[in-house]
PAGULO-928030 format. One line per field, with one value per residue (C-alpha): x, y, z. Coordinates in steps of 0.2 Angstrom, whole numbers, plus 5000, padded with zeros to 4 digits. Layout:
% residues N
u <- (X/...)
v <- (Y/...)
w <- (Z/...)
//
This chain:
% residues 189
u <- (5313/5312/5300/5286/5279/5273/5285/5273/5282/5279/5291/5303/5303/5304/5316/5327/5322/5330/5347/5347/5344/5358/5372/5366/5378/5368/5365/5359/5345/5331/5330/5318/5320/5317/5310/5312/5293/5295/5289/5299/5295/5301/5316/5303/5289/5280/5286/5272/5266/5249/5238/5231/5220/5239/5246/5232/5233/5253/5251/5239/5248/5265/5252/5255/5245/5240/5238/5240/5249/5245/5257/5258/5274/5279/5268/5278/5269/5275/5292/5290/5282/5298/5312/5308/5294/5301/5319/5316/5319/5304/5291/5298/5303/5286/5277/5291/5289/5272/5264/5264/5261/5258/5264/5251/5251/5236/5239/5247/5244/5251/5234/5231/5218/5210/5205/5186/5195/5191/5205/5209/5225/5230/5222/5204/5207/5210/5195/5187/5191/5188/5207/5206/5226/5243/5249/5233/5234/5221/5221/5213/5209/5201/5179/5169/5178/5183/5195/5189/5196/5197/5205/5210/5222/5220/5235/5250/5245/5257/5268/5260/5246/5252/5262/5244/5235/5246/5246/5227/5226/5237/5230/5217/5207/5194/5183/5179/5183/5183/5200/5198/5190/5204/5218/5209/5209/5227/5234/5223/5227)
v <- (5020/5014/5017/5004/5012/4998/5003/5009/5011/5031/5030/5019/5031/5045/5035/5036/5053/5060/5050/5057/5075/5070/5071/5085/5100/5113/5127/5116/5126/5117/5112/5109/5092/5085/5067/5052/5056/5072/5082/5096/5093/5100/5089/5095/5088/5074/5056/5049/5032/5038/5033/5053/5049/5045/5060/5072/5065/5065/5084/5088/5079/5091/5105/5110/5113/5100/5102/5094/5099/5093/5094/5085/5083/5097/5111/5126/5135/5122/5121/5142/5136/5125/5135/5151/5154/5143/5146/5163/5160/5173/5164/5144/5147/5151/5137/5125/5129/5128/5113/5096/5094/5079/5079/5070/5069/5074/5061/5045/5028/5026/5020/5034/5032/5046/5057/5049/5030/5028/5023/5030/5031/5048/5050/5046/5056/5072/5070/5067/5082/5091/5097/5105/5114/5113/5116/5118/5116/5109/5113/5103/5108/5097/5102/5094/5082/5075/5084/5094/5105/5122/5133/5129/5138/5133/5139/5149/5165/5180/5181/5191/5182/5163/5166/5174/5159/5151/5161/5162/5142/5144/5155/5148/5164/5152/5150/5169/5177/5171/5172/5189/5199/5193/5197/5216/5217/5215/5227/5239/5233)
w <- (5590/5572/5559/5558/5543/5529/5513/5500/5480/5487/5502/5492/5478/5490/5497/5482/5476/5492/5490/5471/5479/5492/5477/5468/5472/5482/5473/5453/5446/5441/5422/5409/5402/5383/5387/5375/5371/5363/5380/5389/5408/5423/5438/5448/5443/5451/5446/5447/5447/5437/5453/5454/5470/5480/5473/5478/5494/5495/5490/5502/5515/5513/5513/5496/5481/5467/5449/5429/5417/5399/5385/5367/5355/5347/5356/5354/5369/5379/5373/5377/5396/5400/5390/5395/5410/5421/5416/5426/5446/5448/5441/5444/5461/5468/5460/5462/5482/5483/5471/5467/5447/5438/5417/5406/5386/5378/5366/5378/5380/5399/5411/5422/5438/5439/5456/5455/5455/5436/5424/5408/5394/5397/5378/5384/5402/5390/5381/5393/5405/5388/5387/5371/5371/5377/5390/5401/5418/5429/5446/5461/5478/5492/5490/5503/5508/5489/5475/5463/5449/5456/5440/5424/5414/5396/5384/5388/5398/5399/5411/5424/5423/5423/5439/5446/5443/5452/5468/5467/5467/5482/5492/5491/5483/5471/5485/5485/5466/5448/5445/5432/5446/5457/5447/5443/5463/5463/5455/5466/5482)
//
């Protein structure tokens, strides 16, 4: 039986995506890239069409986990983020796996719809979500019945802790700790 699915610019992106994928040799490791715009960013990343409600909903709909990243030109912590945390399997893989994250400059003119509907350059989103340093990751989670931010995780944290925010967000463990007395649980468990 064919697919009567209308073709949204997400399927046909998709679309292409997984025919990119197709003729990668199994096995490529994920890579940090050095955009035309002076920000490292992840292959696996979200690439995105700015339009936050469809990728929230996207997210949620593979059952995985939904979050921002913010970087700006020149951030050496990001640089450090891309380069080096998620150059280790331990700590990329899990995240890779388990969410959907959008990149957004602090300082960009692209229009981005943001998950209440309104637009914004991604300049004006940042100041307005009071994103005061890179990389800070925003994390979103479905909150009677609408997205809300769940976490934030302003700056580079260590290591330890940066892949725990991560696995807090993902299990889900916001909804019953702040995220300090969750992590001081863990090691006690």
């Amino acid at each position: 039986m064919a697919d009567t699915t209308p073709l949204s610019r997400r399927r046909l992106f998709q679309a292409s995506a997984g025919l990119a994928a197709a003729l990668v040799p199994t096995g490529a490791a994920a890579k940090a890239r050095l955009g035309d715009d002076g920000l490292y960013t992840e292959d696996w990343y979200v690439d995105s069409f700015l339009d936050l409600p469809e990728d929230f909903s996207a997210a949620r709909a593979r059952g995985r986990s939904f979050a921002i990243q913010w970087s700006q030109r020149g951030c050496i912590y990001c640089k450090e983020l891309h380069t080096v945390y998620f150059a280790d399997p331990a700590i990329e893989a899990p995240i890779r796996d388990a969410f959907d994250i959008v990149h957004l400059d602090l300082f960009g003119a692209r229009e981005v719809t943001f998950l209440d509907g309104a637009r914004f350059t991604e300049k004006a989103l940042g100041q307005h979500e009071r994103i005061r340093a890179t990389p800070t990751f925003q994390f979103f989670a479905e909150v009677e019945g609408r997205p809300r931010e769940v976490a934030r995780m302003p700056g580079l944290l260590p290591r330890r802790e940066f892949s725990a925010m991560f696995r807090y967000v993902a299990e889900g463990a916001y909804g019953t700790a702040p995220f300090d007395a969750w992590l001081g649980r863990q090691g006690k468990g």
